[in-house]
N, C-alpha and C positions, 0 to 999 in steps of 0.2 A: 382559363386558358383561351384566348381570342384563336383558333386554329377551326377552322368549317371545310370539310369535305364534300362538294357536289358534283352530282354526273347522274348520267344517266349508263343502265346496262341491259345484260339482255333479262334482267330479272326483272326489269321495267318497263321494257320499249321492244318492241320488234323491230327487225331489222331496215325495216324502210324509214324509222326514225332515225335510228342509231346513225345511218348511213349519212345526212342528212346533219348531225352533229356533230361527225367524226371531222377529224382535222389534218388535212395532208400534212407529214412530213415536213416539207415546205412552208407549211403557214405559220408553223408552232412557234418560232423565234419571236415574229411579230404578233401574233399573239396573246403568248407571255408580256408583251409589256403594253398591248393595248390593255388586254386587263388590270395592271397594275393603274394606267393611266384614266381606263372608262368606267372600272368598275371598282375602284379606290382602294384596292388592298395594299398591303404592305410587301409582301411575298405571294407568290404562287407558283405550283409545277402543274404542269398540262400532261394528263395522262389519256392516250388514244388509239383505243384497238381496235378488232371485230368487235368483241363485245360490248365495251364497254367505253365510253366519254369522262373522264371524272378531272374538278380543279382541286386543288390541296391549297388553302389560300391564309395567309395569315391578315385579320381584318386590324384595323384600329382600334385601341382597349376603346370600352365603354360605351362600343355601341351593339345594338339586341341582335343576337342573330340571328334569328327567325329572318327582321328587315335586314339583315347583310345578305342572308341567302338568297332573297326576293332579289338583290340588285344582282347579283352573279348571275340568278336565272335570265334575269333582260338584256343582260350584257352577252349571254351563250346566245338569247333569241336574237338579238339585235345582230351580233356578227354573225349569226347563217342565217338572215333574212327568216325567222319565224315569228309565228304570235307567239305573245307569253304564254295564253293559256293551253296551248297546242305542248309547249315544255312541258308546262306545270305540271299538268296530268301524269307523268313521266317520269317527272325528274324526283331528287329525294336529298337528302344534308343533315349532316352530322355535325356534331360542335363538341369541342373539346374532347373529355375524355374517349367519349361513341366514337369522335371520327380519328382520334388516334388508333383507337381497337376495328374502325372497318378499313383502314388502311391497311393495318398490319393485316388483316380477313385476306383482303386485294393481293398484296405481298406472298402473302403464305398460299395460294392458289384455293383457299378457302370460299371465295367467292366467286368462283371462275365457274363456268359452264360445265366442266369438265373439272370433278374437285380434285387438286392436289396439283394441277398444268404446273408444270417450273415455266412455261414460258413465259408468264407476266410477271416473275419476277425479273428479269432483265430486261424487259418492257420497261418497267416501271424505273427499275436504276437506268436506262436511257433517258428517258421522261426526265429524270433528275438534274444528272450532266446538262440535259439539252437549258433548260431552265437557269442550270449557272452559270455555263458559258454567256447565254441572256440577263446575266445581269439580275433575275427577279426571286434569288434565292439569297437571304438574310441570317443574320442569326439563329433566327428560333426554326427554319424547315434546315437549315445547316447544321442545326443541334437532333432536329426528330427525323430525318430520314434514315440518317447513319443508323440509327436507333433500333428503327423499323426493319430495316436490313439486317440486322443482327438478332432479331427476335426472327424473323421470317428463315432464318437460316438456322435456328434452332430448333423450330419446327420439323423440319426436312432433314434434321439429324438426329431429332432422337424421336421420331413415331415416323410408323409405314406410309402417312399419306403421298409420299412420291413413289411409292414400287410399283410395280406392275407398271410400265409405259401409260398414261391415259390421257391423252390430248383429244381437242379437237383433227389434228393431223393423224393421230392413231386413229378417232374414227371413223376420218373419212375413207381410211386403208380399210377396215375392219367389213366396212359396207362395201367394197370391192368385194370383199371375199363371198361375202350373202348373194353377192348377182352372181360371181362368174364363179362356175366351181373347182376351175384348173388356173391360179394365178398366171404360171410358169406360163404359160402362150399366151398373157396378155400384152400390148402396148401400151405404155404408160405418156401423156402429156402431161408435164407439168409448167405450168405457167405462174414465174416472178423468178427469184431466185434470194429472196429474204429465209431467215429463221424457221417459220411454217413450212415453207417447201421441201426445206432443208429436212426435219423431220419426216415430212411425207414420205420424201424417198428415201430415207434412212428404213422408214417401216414397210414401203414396197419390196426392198430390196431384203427384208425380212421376212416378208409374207412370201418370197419367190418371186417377184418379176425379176426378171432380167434385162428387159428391155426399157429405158427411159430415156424419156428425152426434155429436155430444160429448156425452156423459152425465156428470153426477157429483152427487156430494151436496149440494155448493155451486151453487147456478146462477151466482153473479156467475164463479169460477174457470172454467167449460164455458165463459162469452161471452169470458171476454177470450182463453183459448186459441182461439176457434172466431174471434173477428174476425182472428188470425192467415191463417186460412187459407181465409175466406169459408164456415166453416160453421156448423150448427144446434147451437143450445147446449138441453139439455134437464137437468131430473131425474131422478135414478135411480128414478123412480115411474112416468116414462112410458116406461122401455123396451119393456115389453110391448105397448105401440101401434106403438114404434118397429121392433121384431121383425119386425114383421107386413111391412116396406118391406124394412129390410135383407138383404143378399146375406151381407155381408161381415160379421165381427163379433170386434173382436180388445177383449181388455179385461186391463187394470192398473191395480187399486187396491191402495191398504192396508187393505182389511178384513180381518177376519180370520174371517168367517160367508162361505160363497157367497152370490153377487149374484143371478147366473141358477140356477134349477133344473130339472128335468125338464118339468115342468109346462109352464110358459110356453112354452120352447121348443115342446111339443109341441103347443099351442093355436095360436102361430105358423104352424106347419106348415102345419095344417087349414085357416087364412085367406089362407096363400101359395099352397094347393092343389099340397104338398108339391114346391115347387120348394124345390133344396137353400142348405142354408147352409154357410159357410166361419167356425169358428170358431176362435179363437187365444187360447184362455188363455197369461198370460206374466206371471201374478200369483203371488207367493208368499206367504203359504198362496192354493190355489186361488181364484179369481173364478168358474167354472162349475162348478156339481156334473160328477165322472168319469162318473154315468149317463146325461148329455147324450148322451155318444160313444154309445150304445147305440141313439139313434134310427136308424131309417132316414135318407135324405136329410140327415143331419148328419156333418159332418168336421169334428170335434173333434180338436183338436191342442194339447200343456203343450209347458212352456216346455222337457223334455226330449225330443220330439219333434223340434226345429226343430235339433236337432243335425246330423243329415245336410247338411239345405240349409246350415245354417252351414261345414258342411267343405268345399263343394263354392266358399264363398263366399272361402273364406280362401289359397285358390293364391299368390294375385298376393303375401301377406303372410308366407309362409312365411320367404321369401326374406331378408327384414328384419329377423325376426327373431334371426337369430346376429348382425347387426349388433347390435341393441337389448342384446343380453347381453351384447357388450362396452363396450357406453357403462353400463351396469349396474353390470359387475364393477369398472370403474373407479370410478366411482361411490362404490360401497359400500366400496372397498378405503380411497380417500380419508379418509371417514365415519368405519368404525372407526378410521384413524390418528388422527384426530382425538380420537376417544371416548380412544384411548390419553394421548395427550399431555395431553387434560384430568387424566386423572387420573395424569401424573406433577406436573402444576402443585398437585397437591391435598396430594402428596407433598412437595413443595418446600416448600412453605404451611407445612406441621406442620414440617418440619427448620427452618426460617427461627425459626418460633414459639421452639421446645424452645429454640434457640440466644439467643434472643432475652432469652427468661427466666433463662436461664443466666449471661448476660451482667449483667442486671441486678441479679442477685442477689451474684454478685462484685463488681459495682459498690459497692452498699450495703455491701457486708465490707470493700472497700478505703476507701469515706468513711469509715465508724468507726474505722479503725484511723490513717486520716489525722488526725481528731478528738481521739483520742488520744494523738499527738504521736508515733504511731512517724517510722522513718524515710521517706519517700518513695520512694528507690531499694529499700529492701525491700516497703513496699507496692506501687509497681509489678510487682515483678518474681514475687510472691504472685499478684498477679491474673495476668497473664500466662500464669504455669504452673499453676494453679489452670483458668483456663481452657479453657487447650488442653486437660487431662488430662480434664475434663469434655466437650467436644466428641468428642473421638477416643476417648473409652471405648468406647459402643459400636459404634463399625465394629472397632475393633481385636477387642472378644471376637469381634464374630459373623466377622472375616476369622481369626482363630486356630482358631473352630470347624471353618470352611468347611475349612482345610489337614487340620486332624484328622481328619474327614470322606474327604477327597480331591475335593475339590468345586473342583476347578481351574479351571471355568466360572466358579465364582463369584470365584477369586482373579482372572480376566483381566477379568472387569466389573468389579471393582472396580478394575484399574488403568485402566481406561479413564472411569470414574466419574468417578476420584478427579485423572486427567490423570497418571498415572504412567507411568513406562517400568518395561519389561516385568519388568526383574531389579531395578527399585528396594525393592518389597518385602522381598526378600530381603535387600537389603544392611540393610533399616531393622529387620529382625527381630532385626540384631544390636545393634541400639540399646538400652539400659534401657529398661524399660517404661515409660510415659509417668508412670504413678500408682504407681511405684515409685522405689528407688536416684535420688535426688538430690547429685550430685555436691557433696560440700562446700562447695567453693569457689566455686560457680555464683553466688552472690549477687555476691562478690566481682568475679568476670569481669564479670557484668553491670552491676555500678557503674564497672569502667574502660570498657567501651564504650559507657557511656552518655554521661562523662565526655570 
């Protein structure tokens, strides 16, 4: 199966790389079809989060993919201006079956930072859409994604690894609770108004705040997430008023410039009369300038930080997941039979064909020669052996080669191919060769049996 899956994640790269590979929004359209055109696949879907960078690409049969991975990697370094060997270190690629089974890993939130996230599975099914709307999804990722969605969702219905709430967005709520021991009087900021924030404040609003408020570039997008949950929908212009209230302060956009910088923060400070803040970058590329973390009264924490509380979160989930790997391995084992059997159907197709043509072409020799006024019983019995000698040429060279060989594997598939018993072969070795010694009298015999 020509299918290779690469990226980089946070099991590979810290976050100033990740950041650095990740792909706005915006770019992924073009993208998708620069890779198709720089880095010569067939198909590709572009999948791009906090954590994790990964391409899903279908290459050209018959070439190695070790060098197909190598070209993806120069094509991901070339378009974000890096060195190869700055990826390399980094980066990692699966091929056929493996990268069927870490995709569905990806899908089923196996692989995530946080095991079990649901949120990168409709990460991932957007990745998809965005891909086919682009034009660079084909038969064969139009045949495995569907796939991979339907095993990833079997996961999630029959073992616990999605109970208990446990995202990234849980814990960045979870470590509010560790700083401030009274939720309910806190002030909440939160900054974007995507998926992630959305969650955030669904778990603020669990944990007790009461008080939130939604920033983002759009005001209409902040109100109609903020009437979700009874809160203050603002623009990214008035944070700095907003600083000055907030306790709490977790933020995920897609920019690709810091939102917050030292600055404001520390003007904040001086009008809160350096009561502290709780922040939560969980944006990739960064949302807060790193010199944030430098002030006093400030508890800056990336989205590589919240690792600890995520392990601490993930016990109950451990358990389920050697289940989820065998509803997986089934899965994917299925999958590829399938990919197999496609392509012996594709094989069948071409023999069906060859035959076909074959046929028609002794056809048209035996009407002219009918045309002609030969005899009948001799044109029939011309097409006949004319045909079969033409059908069974080449199995018979390449089973004569396989014995000269000693390729005994290849003579038991063939009798199994071909529905033979085991010593038929041999007995038919003593046969004349199909395209050879024609017994004189053969016309003859076959005019009295036809007779």
């Amino acid at each position: 199966m020509n299918f290779i899956a690469l990226g980089i994640s946070h099991n590979s790269a810290a976050v100033e790389m990740r950041e650095r590979v990740a792909f706005a929004p915006e770019q992924v359209s073009e993208a998708l079809a620069d890779a198709c055109a720089g880095a010569g696949v067939d198909e590709v879907v572009i999948l791009s989060t906090c954590n994790r960078t990964e391409l899903y690409a279908i290459v050209p049969e018959g070439q190695e993919p070790t060098a197909r991975a190598q070209q993806l990697i120069d094509w991901v370094a070339n378009y974000h201006h890096l060195g190869d060997e700055e990826l390399q270190r980094c980066a990692y690629h699966f091929h056929a079956g493996d990268a069927v089974r870490h995709l569905v890993q990806v899908a089923s939130g196996l692989d995530s930072m946080v095991l079990g996230e649901p949120q990168i599975f409709g990460q991932l099914k957007s990745a998809f859409a965005v891909a086919r709307e682009a034009g660079t999804v084909g038969p064969e990722l139009g045949r495995l994604f569907p796939r991979v969605f339907s095993i990833a969702k079997r996961v999630r219905t029959d073992t616990a690894i999605g109970e208990n709430p446990v995202s990234v967005a849980y814990a960045a709520v979870d470590l509010a609770g560790h700083i401030f021991s009274d939720l309910s009087h806190c002030h909440a900021l939160l900054v974007g108004a995507g998926e992630t924030v959305e969650l955030v404040a669904r778990h603020l609003i669990e944990a007790g705040v009461s008080h939130i408020v939604i920033a983002n570039r759009t005001l209409g997008r902040a109100r109609e997430l903020a009437q979700k949950f009874g809160a203050e929908a603002v623009l990214l212009a008035e944070i700095p008023e907003q600083l000055e209230r907030a306790d709490i302060v977790i933020t995920s956009t897609a920019s690709q410039l810091p939102i917050l910088g030292k600055g404001a923060v520390e003007q904040a400070l001086k009008v809160r009369k350096h009561r502290p803040f709780l922040m939560v970058d969980i944006a990739v590329p960064r949302d807060i300038e790193p010199q944030v973390g430098e002030l006093r009264d400030v508890y800056l924490y990336s989205v590589d930080d919240l690792r600890e509380i995520v392990d601490e979160n993930l016990r109950t989930r451990r358990d389920e997941a050697s289940k989820a790997d065998l509803i997986i391995d089934e899965g994917v084992a299925l999958y590829m039979e399938e990919v197999r059997s496609l392509r012996a159907v594709d094989v069948v197709k071409a023999y069906r064909g060859m035959a076909e043509q074959l046929r028609g072409e002794e056809l048209q020799r035996a009407e002219r020669a009918l045309a002609r006024g030969d005899d009948p019983l001799q044109v029939l019995n011309r097409l006949s052996r004319a045909l079969t000698n033409k059908l069974i040429h080449a199995p018979t060279a390449g089973l004569k080669q396989a014995s000269a060989q000693g390729r005994q594997d290849l003579l038991d598939n063939a009798c199994a191919l071909l529905g033979l018993a085991a010593d038929e072969p041999a007995a038919a070795a003593q046969e004349p060769d199909a395209e050879l010694n024609i017994p004189p009298n053969a016309v003859e015999t076959d005019r009295r049996t036809l007779q």
